[in-house]
N, CA, C and O atoms as CSV, one atom per row, in Angstrom:
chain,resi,resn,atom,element,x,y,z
A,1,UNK,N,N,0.834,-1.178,0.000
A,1,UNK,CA,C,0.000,0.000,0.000
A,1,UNK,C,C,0.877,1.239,0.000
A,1,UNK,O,O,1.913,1.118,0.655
A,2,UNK,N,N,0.655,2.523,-0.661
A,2,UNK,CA,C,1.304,3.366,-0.790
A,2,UNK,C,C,0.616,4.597,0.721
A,2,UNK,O,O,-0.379,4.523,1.443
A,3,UNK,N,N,1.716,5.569,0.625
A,3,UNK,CA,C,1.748,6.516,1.960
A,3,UNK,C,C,-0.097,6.915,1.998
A,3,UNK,O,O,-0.808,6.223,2.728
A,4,UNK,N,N,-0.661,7.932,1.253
A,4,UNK,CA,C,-1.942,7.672,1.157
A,4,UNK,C,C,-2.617,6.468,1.728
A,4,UNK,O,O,-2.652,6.368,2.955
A,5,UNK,N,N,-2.960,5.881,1.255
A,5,UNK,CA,C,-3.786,4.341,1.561
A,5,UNK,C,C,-3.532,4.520,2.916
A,5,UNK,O,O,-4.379,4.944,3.702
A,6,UNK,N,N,-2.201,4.157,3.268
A,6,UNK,CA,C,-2.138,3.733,4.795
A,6,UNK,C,C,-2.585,4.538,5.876
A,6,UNK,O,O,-2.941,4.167,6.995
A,7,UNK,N,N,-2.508,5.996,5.277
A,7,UNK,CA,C,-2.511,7.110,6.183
A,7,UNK,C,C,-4.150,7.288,6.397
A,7,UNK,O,O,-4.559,7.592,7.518
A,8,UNK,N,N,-5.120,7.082,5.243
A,8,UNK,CA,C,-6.404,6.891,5.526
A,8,UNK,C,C,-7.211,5.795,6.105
A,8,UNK,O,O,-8.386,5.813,6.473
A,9,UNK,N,N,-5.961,4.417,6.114
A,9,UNK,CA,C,-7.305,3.550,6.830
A,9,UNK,C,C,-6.657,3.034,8.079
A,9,UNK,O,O,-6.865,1.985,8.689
A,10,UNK,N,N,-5.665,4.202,8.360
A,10,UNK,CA,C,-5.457,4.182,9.809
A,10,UNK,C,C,-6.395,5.254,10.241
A,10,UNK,O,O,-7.096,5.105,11.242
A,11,UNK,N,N,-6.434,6.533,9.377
A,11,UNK,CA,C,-7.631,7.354,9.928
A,11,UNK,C,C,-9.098,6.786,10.739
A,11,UNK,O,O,-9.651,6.952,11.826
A,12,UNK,N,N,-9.314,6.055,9.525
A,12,UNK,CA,C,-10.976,5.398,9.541
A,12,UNK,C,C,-10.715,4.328,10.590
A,12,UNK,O,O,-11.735,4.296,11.278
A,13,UNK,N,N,-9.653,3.246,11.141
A,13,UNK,CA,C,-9.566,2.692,12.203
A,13,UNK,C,C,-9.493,3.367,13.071
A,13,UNK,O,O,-10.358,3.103,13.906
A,14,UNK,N,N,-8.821,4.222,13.354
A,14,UNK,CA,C,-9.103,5.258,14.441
A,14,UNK,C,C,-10.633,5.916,14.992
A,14,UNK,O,O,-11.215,6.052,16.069
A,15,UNK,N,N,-10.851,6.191,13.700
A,15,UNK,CA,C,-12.425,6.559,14.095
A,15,UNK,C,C,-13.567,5.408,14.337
A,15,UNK,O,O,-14.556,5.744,14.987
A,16,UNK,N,N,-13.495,4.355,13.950
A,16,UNK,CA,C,-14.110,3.478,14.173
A,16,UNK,C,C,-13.696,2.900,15.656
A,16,UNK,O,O,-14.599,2.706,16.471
A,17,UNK,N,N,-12.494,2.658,15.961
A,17,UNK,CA,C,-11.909,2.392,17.522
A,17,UNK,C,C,-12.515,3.163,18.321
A,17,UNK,O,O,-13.120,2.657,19.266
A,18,UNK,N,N,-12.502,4.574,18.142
A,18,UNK,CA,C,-13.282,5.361,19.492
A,18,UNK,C,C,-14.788,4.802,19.299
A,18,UNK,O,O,-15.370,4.238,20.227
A,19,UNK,N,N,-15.237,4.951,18.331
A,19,UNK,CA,C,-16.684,4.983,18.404
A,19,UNK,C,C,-17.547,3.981,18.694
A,19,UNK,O,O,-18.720,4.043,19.064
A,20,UNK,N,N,-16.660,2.805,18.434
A,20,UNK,CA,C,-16.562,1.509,19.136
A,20,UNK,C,C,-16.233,1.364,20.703
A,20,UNK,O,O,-16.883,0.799,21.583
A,21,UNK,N,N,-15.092,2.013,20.762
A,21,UNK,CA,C,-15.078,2.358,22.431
A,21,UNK,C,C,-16.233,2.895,23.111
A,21,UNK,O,O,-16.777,2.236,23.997
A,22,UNK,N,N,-16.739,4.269,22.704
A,22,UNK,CA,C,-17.968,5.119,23.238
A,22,UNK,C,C,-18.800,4.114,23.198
A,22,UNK,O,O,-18.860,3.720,24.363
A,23,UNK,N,N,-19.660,3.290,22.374
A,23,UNK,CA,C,-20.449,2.806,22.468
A,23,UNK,C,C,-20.453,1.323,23.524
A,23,UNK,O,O,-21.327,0.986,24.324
A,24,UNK,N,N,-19.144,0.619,23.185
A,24,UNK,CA,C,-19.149,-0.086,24.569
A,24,UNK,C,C,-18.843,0.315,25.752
A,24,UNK,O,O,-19.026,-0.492,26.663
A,25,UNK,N,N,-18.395,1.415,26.021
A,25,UNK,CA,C,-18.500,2.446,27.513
A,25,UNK,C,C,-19.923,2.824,27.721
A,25,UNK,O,O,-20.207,2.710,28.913
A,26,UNK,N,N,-20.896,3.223,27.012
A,26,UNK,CA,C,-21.637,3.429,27.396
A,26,UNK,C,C,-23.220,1.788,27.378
A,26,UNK,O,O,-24.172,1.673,28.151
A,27,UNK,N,N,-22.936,1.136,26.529
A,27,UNK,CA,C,-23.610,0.373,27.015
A,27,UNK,C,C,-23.243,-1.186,28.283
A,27,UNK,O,O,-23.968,-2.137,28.576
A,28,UNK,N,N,-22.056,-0.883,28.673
A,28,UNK,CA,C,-21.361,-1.602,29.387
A,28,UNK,C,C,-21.168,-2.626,29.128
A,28,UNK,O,O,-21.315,-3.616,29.844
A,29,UNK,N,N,-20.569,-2.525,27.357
A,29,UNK,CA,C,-19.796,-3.927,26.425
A,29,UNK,C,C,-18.607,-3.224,26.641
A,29,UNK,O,O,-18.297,-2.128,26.174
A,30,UNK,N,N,-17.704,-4.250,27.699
A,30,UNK,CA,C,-16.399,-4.207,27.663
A,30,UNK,C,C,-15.713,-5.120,26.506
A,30,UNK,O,O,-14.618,-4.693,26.139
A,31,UNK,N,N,-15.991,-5.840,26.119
A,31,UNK,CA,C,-15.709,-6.536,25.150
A,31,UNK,C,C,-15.631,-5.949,23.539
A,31,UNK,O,O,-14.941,-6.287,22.577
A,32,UNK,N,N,-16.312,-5.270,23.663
A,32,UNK,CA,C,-16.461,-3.956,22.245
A,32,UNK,C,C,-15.605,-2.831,22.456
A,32,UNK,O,O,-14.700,-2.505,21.687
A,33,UNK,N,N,-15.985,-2.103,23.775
A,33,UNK,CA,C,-14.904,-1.609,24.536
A,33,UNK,C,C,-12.967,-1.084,23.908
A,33,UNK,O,O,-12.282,-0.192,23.407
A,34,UNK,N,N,-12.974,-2.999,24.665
A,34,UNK,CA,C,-11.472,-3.162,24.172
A,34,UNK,C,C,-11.309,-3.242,22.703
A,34,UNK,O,O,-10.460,-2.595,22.091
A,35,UNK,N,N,-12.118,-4.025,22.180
A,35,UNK,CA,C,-11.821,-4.357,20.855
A,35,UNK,C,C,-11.984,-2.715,19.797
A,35,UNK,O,O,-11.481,-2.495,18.696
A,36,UNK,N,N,-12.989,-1.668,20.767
A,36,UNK,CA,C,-12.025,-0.433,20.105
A,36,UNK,C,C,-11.054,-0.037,20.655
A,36,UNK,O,O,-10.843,1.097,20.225
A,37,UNK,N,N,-9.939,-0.457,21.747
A,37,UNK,CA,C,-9.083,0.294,21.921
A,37,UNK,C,C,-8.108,-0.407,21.131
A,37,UNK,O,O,-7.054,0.196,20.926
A,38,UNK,N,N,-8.252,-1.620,20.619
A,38,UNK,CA,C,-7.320,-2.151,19.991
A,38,UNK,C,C,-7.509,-1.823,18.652
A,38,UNK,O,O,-6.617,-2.207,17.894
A,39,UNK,N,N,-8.582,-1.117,18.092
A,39,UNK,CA,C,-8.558,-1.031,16.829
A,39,UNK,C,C,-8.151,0.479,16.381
A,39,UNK,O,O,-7.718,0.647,15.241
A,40,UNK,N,N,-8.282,1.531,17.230
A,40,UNK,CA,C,-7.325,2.683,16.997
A,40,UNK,C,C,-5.882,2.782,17.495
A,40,UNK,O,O,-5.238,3.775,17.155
A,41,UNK,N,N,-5.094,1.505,18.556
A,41,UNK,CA,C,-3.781,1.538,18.379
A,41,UNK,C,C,-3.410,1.032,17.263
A,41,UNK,O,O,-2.279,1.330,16.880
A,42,UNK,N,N,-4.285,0.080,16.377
A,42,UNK,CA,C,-4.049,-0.395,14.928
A,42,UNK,C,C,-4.162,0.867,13.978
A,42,UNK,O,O,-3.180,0.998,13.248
A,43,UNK,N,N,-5.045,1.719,13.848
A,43,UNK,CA,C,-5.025,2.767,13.113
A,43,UNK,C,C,-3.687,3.982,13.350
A,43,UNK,O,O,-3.324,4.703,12.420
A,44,UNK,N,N,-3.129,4.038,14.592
A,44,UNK,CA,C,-2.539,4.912,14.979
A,44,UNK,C,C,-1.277,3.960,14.249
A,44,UNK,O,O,-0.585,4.684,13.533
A,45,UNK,N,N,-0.895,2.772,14.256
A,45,UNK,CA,C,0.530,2.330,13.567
A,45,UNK,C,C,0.352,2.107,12.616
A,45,UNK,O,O,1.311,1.489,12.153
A,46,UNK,N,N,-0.909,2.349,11.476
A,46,UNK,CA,C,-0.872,2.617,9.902
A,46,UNK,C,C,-0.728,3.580,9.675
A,46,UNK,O,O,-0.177,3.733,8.584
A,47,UNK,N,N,-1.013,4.654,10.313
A,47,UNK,CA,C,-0.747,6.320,10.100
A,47,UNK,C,C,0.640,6.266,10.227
A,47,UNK,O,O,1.253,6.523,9.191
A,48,UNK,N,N,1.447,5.944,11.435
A,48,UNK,CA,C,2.640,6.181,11.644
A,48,UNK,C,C,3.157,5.460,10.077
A,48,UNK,O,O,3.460,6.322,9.251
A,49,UNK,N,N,3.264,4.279,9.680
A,49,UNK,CA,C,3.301,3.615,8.268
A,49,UNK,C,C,3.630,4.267,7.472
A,49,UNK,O,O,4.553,4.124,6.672
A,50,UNK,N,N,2.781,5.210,7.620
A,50,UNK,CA,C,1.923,6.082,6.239
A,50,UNK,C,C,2.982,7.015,6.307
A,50,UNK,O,O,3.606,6.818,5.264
A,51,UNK,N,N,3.579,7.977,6.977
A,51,UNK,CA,C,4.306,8.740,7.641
A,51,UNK,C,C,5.932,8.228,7.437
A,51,UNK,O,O,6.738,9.042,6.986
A,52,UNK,N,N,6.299,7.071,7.732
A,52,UNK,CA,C,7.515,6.888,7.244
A,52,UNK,C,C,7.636,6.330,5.923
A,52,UNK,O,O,8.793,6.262,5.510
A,53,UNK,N,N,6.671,5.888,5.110
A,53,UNK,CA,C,6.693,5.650,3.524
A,53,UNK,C,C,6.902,7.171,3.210
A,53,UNK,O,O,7.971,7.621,2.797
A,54,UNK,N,N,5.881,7.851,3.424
A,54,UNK,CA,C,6.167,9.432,2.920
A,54,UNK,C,C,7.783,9.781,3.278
A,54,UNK,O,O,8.377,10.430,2.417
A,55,UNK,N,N,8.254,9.539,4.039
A,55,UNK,CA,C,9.807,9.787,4.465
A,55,UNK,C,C,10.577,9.151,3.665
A,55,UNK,O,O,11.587,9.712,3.239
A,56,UNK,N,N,10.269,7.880,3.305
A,56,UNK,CA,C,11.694,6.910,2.746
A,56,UNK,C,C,11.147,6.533,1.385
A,56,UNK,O,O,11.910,5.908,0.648
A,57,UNK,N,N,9.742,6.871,0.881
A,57,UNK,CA,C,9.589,6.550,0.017
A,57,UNK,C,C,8.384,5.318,-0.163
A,57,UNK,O,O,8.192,4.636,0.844
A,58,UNK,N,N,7.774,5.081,-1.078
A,58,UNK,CA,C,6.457,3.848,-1.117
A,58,UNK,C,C,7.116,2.543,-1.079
A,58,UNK,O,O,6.700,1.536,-0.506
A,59,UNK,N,N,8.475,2.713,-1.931
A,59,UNK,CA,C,9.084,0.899,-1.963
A,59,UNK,C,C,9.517,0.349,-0.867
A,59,UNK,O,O,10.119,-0.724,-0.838
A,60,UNK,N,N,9.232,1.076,0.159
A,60,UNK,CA,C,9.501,0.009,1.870
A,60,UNK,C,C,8.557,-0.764,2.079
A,60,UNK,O,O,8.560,-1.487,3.076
C-alpha cells in the first residue's frame, strides 16, 4: 500500500476504535470496549506507516 492508503485507513480505524469504544462504555460492552481500543492503536501504527513511507519513500 502506498503513503496515502495507509494514512487513511489508519484514519478510519481510528475513528471506528473510538466509536466503538464510546459505544461499549456506554452500554457496558467491555468486550467492544477493548476491541475499540485495539482497533485505533491499529489505526494509529498505519498512520505512523503512512508517515515513514512518505519519508523513505512507497518501496519500503
Amino acid at each position: 500500500m502506498g503513503e496515502l492508503t495507509d494514512k487513511i485507513k489508519g484514519a478510519v480505524d481510528e475513528t471506528v476504535g473510538k466509536a466503538k469504544q464510546a459505544i461499549g462504555g456506554h452500554q457496558g460492552d467491555a468486550e467492544l470496549h477493548n476491541e475499540g481500543l485495539a482497533q485505533e492503536g491499529k489505526g494509529k501504527v498505519e498512520k505512523l506507516v503512512g508517515k515513514v513511507k512518505g519519508a523513505l519513500g512507497d518501496d519500503i
